[in-house]
DOMI-715590 format. One record per atom (N, C-alpha, C): residue in one letter; x, y, z. Coordinates in steps of 0.001 Angstrom, whole numbers, plus 500000, padded with zeros to 6 digits. Example, Ala and Ser with C-alpha at 12.3 -4.5 7.8 and 13.67 -1.06 7.14 Angstrom:
% residues 2
a513190494310507800 a512300495500507800 a513200496700507800 s512850497750507080 s513670498940507140 s512900500030507870 
END
This chain:
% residues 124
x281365769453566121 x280808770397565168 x279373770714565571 x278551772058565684 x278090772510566395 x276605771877565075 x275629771208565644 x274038771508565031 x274007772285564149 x273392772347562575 x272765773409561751 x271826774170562356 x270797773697563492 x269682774478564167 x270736774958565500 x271468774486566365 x271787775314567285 x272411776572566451 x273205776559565830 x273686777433565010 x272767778730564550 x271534777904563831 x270497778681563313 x269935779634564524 x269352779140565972 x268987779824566754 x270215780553567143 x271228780500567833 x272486780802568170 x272258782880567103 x272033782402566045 x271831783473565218 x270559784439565184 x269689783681565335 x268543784857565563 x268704784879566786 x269268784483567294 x269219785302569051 x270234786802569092 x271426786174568140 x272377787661567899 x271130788599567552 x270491788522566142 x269979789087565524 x268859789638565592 x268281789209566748 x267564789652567577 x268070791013568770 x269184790387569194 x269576791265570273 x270799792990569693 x270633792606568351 x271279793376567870 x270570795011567611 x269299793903567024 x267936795035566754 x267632795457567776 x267519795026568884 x267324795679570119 x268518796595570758 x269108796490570072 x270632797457570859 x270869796756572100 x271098796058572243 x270992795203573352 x272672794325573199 x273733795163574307 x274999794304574533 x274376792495575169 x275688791505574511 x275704790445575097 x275663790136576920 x276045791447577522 x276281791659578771 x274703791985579472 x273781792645578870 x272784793445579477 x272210791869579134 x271850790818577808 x271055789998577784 x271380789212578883 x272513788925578968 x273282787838579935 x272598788152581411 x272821789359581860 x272117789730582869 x270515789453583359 x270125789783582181 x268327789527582112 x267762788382582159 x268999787194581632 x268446785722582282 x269759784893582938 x270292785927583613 x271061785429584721 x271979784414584411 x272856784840583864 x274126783786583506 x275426784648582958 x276445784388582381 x277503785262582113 x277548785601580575 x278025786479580170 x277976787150578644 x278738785640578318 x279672785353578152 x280442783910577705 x279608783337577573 x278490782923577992 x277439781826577666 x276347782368576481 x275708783327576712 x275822784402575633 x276472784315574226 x277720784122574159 x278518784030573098 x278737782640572886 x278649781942573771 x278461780313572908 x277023779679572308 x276339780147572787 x274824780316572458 x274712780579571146 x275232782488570911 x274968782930569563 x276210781888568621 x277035781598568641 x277759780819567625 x277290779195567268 x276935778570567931 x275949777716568445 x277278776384568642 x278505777143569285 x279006775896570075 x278293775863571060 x277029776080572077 x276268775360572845 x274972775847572695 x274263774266572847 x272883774284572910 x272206774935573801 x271287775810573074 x270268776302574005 x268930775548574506 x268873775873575891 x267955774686576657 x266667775201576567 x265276774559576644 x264134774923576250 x263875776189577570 x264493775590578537 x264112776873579620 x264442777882579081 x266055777666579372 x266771778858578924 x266433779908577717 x266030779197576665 x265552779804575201 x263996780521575711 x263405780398576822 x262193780567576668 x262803781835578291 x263385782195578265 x263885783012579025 x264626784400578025 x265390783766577255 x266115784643576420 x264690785138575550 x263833784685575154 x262710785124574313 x262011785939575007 x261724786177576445 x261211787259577267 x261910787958577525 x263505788070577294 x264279789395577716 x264393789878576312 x263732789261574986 x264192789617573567 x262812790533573089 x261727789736574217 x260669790428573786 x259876789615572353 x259816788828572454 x259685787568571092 x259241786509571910 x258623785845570860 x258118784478571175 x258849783748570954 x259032782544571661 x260268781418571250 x260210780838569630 x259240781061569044 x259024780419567763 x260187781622566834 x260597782472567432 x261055783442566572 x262226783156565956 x262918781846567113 x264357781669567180 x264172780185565917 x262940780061565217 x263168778785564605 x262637779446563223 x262418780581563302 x261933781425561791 x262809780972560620 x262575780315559586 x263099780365558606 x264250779377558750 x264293778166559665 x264775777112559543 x264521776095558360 x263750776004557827 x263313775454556820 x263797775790555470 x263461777404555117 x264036778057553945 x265470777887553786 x266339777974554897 x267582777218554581 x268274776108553808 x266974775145553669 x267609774132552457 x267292774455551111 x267156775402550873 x267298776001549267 x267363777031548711 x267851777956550265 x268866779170550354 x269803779415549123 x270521778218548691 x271493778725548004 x271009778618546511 x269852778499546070 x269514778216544763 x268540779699544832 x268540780138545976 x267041781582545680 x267820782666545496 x269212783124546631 x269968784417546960 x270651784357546152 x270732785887545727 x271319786665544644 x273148786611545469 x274345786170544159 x275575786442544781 x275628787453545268 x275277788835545525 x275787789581546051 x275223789645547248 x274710788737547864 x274335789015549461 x275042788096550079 x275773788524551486 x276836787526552134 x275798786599552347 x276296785461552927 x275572784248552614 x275146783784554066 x275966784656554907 x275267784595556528 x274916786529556978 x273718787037556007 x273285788142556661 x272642788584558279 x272413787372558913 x271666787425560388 x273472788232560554 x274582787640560374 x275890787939560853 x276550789168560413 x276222789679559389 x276895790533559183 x276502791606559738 x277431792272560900 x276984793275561993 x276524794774560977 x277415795327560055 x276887796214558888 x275512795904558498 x275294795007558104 x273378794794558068 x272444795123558842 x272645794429559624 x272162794509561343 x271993796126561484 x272562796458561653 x273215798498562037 x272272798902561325 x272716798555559911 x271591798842558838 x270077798939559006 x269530797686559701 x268183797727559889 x267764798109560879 x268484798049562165 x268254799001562944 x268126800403563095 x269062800759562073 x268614802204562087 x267746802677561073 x267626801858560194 x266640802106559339 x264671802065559890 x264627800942561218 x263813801143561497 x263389802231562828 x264794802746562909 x264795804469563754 x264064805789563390 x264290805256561937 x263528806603560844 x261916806271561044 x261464807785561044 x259859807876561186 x259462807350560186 x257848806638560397 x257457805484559090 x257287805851557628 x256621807701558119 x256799807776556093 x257824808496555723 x259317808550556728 x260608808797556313 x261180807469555560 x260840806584556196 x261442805189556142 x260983804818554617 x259242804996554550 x258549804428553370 x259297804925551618 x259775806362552494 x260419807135551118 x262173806784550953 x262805805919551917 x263736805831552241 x263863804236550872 x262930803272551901 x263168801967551086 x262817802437549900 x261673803021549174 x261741803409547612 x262932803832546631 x263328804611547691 x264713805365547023 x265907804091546763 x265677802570547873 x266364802212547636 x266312801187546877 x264833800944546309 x264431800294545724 x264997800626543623 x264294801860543613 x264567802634542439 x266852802581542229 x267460802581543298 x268907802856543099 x269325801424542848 x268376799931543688 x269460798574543078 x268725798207541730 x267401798998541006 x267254798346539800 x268030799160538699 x268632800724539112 x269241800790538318 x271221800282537875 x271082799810539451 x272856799397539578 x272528798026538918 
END
């Protein structure tokens, strides 16, 4: 059974490479190893090695600390999030899409964008 932290990084590395539009194939390439490794990485059946992680963080464009963001807040995750958010959002590729393209929109498209969506979940 795979680490809570390999797991955890395993995930901001997706979630990272997602925001970047960035296939498992092009990262794989950029630090020289095969997409399959790639995909055991992001699920976190295998550990990522300090090299290796500090390789994937220069093809991600991030500092290695990025991949340990919010390791902590995890132990009382489930007493803060509202039920209606899946309970692994780094994963849900619809999210992801979501913020990526949301941060596509020009900044005071965007600024009028999150308001609008601000004003629509207090009235749902």
């Amino acid at each position: 059974m795979p680490h809570k932290v390999d797991v955890h990084v395993g995930q901001r590395i997706r979630q990272r490479r997602w925001l970047a539009g960035m296939t498992q194939q092009k990262l794989a390439e950029l630090v020289g190893i095969k997409f399959q490794q790639i995909q055991k990485y992001e699920t976190g059946a295998n550990r990522v090695s300090a090299s290796r992680l500090w390789d994937i963080a220069d093809a991600l464009n991030v500092e290695v600390s990025h991949f340990f963001e919010g390791l902590e807040a995890e132990k009382t995750k489930n007493e803060t999030i509202p039920e209606n958010i899946p309970a692994d959002l780094i994963g849900d590729k619809e999210a992801m899409d979501l913020v990526r393209s949301y941060y596509a929109i020009p900044e005071n498209q965007r600024r009028r964008l999150f308001e609008l969506a601000r004003v629509l979940s207090d009235v749902a």
